[in-house]
N, C-alpha and C positions, 0 to 999 in steps of 0.2 A: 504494500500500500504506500509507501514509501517514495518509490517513482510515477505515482501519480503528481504532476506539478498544482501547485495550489492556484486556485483562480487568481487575479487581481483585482484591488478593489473596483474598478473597472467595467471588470467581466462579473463582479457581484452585483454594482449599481445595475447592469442593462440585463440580468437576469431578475431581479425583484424588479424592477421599471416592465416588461414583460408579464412577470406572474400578473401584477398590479391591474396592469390593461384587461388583461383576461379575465381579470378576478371581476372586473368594471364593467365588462361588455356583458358578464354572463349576469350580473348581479339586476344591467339594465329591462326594465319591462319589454315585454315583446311586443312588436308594432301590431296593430291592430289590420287584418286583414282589409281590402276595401270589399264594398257592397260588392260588385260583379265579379270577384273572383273567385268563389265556391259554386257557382254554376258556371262560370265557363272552366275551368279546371274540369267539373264532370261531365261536360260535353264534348270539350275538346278528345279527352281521354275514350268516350262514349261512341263517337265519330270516330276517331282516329283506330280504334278499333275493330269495329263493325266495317270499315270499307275495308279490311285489313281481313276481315272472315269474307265477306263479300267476293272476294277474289278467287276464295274456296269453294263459294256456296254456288258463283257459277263460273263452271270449268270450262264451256265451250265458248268463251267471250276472245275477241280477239285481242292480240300482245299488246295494240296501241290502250285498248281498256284495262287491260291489267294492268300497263306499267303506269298507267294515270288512277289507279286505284292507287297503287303501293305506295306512286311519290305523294299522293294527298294524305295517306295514312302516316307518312314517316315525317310529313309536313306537320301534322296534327298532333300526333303525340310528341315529336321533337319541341312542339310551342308547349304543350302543357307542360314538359319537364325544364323548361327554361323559365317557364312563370313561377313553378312549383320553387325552382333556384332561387327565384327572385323576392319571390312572395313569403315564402315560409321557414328558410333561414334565418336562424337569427344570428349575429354574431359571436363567437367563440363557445358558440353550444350545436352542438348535431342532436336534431330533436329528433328521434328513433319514433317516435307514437304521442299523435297530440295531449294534452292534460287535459281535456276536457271529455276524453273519454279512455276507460283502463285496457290498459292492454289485451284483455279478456275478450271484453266485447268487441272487440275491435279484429281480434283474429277469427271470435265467432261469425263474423261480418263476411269478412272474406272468407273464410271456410264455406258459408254457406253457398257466395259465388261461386266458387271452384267447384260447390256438390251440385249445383247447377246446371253448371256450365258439362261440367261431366255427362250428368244424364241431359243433356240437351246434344253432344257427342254423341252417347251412345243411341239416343232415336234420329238422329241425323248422321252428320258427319263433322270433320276438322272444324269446317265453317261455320258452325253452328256452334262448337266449345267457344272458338273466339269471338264470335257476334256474342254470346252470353256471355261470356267475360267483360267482357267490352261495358254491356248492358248494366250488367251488378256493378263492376267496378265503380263505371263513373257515378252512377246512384249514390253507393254506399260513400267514396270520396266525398264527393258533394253534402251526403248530409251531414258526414264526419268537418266537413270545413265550415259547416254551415254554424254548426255547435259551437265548431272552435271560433268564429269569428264572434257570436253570442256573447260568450263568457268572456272573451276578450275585450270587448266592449261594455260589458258590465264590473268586470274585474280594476 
């Protein structure tokens, strides 16, 4: 332990200067979502997915319709994860699962899309797991941001 070199005061002030910001940014309230963002967030996601099973659901469509399905779906969901970036971020915290609802219900949420979307697979096909994924998702998003924008604004 010994040939470890000891910091300088230096490299101690910009490490505490550091903790401090981080300690400052996470301590700070989270911004309050705007009105339009929890519904377009779950339709973005709701669209972007559904032309993305669409594609599945009809196979004999010509290449110029697919590849104008694919690039509006990758168009769509690409915007909802750059809002999601922008929007629900906060600084110096990766928020894993909103606080306005527990983790519990929140995977009971999507579980029940995915059982869904499942038996919506097995009485159709591919296209129909993703069109119903697509469907739950952006719902369940939506009313999970919807809550959180609530409590945020009451909080």
């Amino acid at each position: 332990m010994d040939d470890i070199p000891r910091p300088t005061a230096a490299q101690a002030r910009a490490a505490l200067g550091a903790a401090e910001a981080a300690r400052a940014a996470a301590a700070r309230p989270a911004r309050s979502l705007p009105a339009w963002y929890p519904a377009t967030s779950g339709l973005l996601f709701t669209v972007g997915l559904g032309l993305l099973g669409l594609q599945w659901a009809l196979p004999h469509v010509s290449w110029k319709l697919a590849s104008a399905l694919e690039l509006a779906a990758a168009l769509l969901v690409g915007t909802h994860c750059l809002l999601a970036q922008r929007f629900e971020r906060r600084p110096g915290i990766i928020q894993v699962s909103p606080r306005s609802v527990s983790p519990q219900v929140l995977i009971g949420a999507y579980a029940a899309v995915l059982v869904a979307a499942a038996i919506a697979a097995l009485l159709w096909h591919l296209g129909a797991f993703v069109i119903a994924a697509g469907l739950g998702g952006g719902l369940v998003n939506w009313l999970v941001l919807r809550r959180e924008r609530r409590t945020g604004a009451s909080s």
